[in-house]
C-alpha positions in Angstrom: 70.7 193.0 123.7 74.0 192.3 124.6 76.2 190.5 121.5 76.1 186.8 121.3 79.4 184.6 120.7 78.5 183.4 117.5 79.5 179.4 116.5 79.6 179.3 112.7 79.3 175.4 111.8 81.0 176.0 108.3 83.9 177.8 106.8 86.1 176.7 104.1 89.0 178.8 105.6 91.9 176.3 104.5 90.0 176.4 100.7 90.4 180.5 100.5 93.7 180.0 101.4 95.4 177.7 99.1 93.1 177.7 95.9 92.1 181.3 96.0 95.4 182.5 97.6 94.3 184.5 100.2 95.6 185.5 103.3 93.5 186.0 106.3 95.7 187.3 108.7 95.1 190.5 106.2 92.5 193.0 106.4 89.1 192.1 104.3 89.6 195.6 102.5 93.4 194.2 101.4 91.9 191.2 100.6 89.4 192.5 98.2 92.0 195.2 96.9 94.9 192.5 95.9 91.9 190.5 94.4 90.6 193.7 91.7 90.4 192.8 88.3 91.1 189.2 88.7 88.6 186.8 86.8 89.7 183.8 87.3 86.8 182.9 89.8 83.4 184.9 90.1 83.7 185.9 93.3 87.0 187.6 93.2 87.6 190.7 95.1 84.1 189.8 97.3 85.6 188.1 100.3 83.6 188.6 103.6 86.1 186.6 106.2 89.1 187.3 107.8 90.6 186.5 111.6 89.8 190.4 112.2 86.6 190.0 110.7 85.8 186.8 112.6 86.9 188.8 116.2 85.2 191.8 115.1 81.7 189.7 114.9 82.4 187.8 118.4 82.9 184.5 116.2 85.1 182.7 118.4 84.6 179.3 117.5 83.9 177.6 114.3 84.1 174.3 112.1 86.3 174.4 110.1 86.8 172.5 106.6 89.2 170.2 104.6 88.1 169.4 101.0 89.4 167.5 98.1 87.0 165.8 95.8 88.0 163.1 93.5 86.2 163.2 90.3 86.2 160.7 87.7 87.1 161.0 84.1 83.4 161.6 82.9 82.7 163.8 86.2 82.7 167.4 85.0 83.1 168.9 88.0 86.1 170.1 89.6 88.2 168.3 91.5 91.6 165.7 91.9 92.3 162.8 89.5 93.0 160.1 92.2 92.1 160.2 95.6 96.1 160.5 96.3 95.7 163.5 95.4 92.7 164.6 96.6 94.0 163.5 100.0 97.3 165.3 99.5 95.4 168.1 98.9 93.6 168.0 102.6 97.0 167.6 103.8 98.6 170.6 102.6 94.8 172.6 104.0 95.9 170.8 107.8 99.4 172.3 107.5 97.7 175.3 106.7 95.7 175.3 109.5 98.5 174.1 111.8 100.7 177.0 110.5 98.3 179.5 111.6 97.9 177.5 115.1 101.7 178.0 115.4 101.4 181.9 115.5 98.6 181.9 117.3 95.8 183.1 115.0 94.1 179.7 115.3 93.8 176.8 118.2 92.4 173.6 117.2 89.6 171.9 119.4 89.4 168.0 120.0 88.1 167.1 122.9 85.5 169.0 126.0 88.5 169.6 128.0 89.9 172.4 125.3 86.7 173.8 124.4 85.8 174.7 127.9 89.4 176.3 127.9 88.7 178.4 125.3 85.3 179.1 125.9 86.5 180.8 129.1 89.1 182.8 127.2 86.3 184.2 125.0 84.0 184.9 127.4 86.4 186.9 130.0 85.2 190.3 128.2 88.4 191.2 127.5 89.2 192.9 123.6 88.9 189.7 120.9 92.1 191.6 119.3 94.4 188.7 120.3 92.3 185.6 121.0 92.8 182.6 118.7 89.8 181.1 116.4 88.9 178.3 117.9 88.7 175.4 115.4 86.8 171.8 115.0 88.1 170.0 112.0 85.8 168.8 109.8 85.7 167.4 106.4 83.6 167.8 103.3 83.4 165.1 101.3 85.2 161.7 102.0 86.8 161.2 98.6 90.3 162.1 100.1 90.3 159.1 102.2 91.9 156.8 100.2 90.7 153.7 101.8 87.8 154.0 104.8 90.7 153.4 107.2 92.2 156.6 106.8 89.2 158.0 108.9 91.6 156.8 111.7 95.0 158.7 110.2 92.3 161.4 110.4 91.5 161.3 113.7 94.5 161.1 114.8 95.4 164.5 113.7 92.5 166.0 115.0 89.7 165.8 112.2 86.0 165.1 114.1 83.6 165.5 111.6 83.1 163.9 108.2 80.9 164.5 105.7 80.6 161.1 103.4 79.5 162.9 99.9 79.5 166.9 98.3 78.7 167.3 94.8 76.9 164.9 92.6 78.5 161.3 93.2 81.1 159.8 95.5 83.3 157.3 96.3 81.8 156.8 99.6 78.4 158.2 98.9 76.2 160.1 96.6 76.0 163.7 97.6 73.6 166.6 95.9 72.1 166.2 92.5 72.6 162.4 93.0 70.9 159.6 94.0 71.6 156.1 95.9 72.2 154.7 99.2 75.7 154.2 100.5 77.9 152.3 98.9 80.3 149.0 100.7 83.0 151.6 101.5 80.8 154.3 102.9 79.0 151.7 104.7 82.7 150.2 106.1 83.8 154.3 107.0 80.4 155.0 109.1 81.7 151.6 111.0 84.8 153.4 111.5 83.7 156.4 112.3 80.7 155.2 115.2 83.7 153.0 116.8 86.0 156.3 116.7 82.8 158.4 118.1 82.6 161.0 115.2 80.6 163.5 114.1 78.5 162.4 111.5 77.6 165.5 108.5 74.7 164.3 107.0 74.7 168.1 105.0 75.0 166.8 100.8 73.6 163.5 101.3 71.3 162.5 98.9 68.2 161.6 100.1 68.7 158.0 99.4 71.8 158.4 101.6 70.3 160.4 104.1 67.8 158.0 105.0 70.5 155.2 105.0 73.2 157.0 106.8 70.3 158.0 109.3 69.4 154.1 109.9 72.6 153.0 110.0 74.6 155.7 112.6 74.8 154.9 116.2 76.4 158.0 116.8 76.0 161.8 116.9 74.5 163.8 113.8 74.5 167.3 112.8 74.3 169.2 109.6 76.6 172.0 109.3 74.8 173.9 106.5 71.4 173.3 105.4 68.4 174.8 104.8 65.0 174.4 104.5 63.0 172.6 101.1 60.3 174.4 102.2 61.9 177.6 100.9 63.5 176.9 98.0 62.3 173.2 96.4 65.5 171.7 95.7 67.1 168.5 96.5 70.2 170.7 98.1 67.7 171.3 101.2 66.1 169.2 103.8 62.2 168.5 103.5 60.1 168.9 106.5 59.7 165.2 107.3 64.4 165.1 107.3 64.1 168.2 110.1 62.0 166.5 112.1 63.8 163.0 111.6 67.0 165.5 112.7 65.2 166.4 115.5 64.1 163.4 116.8 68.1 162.2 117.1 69.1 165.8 118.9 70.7 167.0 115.8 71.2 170.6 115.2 71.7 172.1 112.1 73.5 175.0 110.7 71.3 178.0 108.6 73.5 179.0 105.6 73.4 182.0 103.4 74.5 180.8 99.7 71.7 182.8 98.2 71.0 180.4 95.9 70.0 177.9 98.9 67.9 181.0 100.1 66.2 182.9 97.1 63.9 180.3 94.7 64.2 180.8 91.3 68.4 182.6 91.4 70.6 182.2 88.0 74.1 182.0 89.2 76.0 184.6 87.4 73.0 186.1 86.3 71.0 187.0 89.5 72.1 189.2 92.2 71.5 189.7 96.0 69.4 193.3 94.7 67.4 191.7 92.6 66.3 188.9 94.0 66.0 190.8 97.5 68.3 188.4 99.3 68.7 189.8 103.1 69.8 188.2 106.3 65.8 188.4 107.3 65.6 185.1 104.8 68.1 183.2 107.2 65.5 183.8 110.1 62.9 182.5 108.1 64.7 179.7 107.3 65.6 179.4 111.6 62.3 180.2 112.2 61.0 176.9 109.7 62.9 174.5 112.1 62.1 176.1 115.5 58.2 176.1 114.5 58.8 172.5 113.0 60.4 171.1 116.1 58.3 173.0 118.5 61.4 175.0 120.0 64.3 176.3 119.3 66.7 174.0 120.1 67.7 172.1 117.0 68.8 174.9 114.8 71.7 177.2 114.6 74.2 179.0 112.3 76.4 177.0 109.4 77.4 180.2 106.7 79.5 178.9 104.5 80.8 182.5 103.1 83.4 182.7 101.1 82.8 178.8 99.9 83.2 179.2 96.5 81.3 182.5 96.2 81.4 186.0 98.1 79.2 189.2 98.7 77.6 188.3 95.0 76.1 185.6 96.0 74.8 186.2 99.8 72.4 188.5 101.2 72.9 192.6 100.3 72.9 193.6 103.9 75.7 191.4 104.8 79.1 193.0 103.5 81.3 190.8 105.9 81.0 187.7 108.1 80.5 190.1 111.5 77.2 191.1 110.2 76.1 188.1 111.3 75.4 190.3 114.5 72.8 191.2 112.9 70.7 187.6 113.2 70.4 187.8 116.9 68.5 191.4 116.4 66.5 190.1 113.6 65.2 187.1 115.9 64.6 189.7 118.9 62.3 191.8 116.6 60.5 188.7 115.4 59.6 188.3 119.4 62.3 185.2 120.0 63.7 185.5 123.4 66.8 186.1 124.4 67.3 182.5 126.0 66.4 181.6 122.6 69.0 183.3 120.5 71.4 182.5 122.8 70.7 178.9 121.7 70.8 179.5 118.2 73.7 182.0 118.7 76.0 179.7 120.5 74.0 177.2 122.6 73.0 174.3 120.6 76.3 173.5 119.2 77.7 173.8 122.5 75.1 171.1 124.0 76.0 169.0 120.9 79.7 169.7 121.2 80.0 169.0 124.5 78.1 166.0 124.0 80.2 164.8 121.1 83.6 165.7 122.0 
C-alpha cells in the first residue's frame, strides 16, 4: 500500500528542546551521539524524533506540546514553584517553536483555512526534504495559566488545545494517580475555553474529572494519547465504558507507545522493550480495542508521545525512530483492516475533527 501521511496527536517537541537540550534540526544519529555517556536523564542518547525523521516517516502534521507544571511544596514530582514560572516556562517552549517557524522548519496551524494550505503542500508528491512540520498548539496541563483567563492570552498566540490536569493533582484539575472532580478554577477555564471554541484534552483526567469535564463541555473532545484499560489495568488508560462515552461525542483518540501504557506488569528502569516483548503489533491491538468497541474505525488514531520523557528504552523494540510508524499502516493491512480504514486512522480522523474544530 501506498504510505499514509501520518497525524501524530502528541509530541513534546518544545520539551526535548529546552530541558533536554536537543536540537532537531540535527540528524537523530547526532542527536544520540552528543547525548553518550550522559546520565542525567534515563533516556539519554535514545531519541527517536527529528524534523528529518518526522519527513522521512510522511509525518507532516502534528500536535504539538507546551508544558509547565506547578507543583506544590509537598508535591514530589517535578515541576515550577509558582505558576509564574511554570507559565514562563511555556513561553520560552512558544519562542521555541516560533524560532523554528521563522526558518522554516515548522508552520503553526490555527484555523481550516491554513490546514487545507498545508495539507495541499504535503500531498503534491513532491520530496518532504523541505516542507515545514505543520503544528497545532496544544497544552499539557493547565498549571501555567496563572489565572483561567490566560486561556485567552493563549489563544491569542495560537494555542487550541488544553489539557486541564497531567500528573497527580492540579490546580485546575486532578490528572493521573489522583482523584476528584474539577475544581472552581477548572470549572471557570472550560467556560472560557467552550466560549473561545477549544479543543478540549480529556487525556490525564482522573476519572472523577473525566466524567465531570465530559458533562460539563459543550465543545469538541479528543484525547491525544491514550490507551486502552483493557490492556494494561491502570487508572493512566480509558475503561471500555470512557471509549464508548468518547465515541458517542465524535471524539477521536490518539494510540500511544510509552511501553509502560502498553506492556502490563513493566518496572521502569528495570524492564525493557526485549523482555517484556513490546512491539508496534501492541499499538494495533490497542487500535483494534476501540474500532471493535465502537463498531468502526472512525474514533481512533495515532497520539505517540516519543521522546516524552523517555526514548527507544521505553517504546516498542521494532521502532528505532518515529518513521517506523510506517510500519502501523502494514500491521493493520495484515490484520485484514482496509485501506479506507487506515487511511482514517493514518490521517483521517483527526482531519474530520480538525476541520471540524478549527
Amino acid at each position: 500500500m501506498k504510505r499514509p501521511l501520518i497525524i501524530d496527536a502528541h509530541l513534546d517537541l518544545s520539551m526535548n528542546a529546552l530541558e533536554w537540550n536537543r536540537d532537531l534540526r540535527e540528524s537523530i544519529e547526532e542527536i544520540n551521539r552528543r547525548e553518550t555517556g550522559m546520565t542525567d536523564k534515563p533516556d539519554r542518547a535514545k531519541a527517536t524524533i527529528s524534523f528529518s525523521e518526522l519527513r522521512k516517516g510522511n509525518l507532516g502534521l502534528i500536535v504539538a506540546t507546551q508544558i509547565g507544571r506547578y507543583v506544590a511544596p509537598d508535591n514530589p514530582l517535578p515541576g515550577w514553584h509558582s505558576p509564574e514560572q511554570a507559565w514562563a516556562q511555556t513561553q520560552g517552549q512558544l519562542a521555541w517553536y516560533k524560532a523554528m517557524e521563522e526558518e522554516g522548519q515548522m508552520v503553526m496551524i490555527t484555523n481550516s483555512a491554513e490546514l487545507d494550505a498545508h495539507l495541499k503542500l504535503w500531498m503534491n508528491n513532491e520530496p518532504n526534504d523541505n516542507k515545514p512540520i505543520g503544528y497545532i498548539l496544544s497544552i499539557e496541563g493547565a498549571d501555567s495559566f496563572v489565572r483561567p483567563e490566560f486561556v485567552e492570552r493563549a489563544y491569542n498566540y495560537g494555542l487550541r488545545a488544553v489539557g486541564p490536569a497531567h500528573y497527580g493533582p492540579g490546580r485546575y484539575a486532578n490528572g493521573t494517580d489522583s482523584s476528584g472532580r474539577l475544581n472552581s478554577m477548572g470549572q471557570e477555564l472550560l467556560r472560557r475555553m467552550d466560549d473561545l471554541g477549544m479543543i478540549l484534552d480529556v487525556t490525564h483526567l482522573c476519572d472523577d474529572a473525566f466524567w465531570h469535564a465530559l458533562h460539563i463541555y459543550k465543545g469538541n473532545i479528543w484525547a491525544s494519547h491514550n490507551n486502552c484499560r483493557a490492556i494494561v489495568d491502570h487508572n493512566r488508560q480509558f475503561s471500555d465504558e470512557m471509549i464508548k462515552a468518547l465515541a458517542e461525542r465524535d471524539a477521536v483518540i490518539g494510540v500511544a507507545l510509552d511501553a509502560w501504557m502498553m506492556v502490563p506488569n513493566w518496572v521502569r528502569g528495570v524492564s525493557t522493550p526485549e523482555s517484556m516483548n513490546c512491539t508496534l503489533e501492541i499499538m494495533a491491538d490497542n487500535i483494534d480495542h476501540i474500532c471493535q468497541l465502537t463498531g468502526n474505525a472512525n474514533h481512533v488514531a495515532i497520539g505517540s508521545d516519543l521522546d516524552g520523557a523517555f526514548g527507544r528504552e521505553q517504546c516498542p523494540y521494532d521502532l528505532h525512530t518515529i518513521a517506523d510508524l510506517q510500519k502501523v499502516p502494514l500491521i493493520l493491512e495484515k490484520r485484514g483492516y482496509t485501506n479506507e480504514d487506515i487511511e482514517k486512522i493514518a490521517n483521517g480522523n483527526w482531519l474530520r475533527f480538525l476541520k471540524k474544530a478549527l
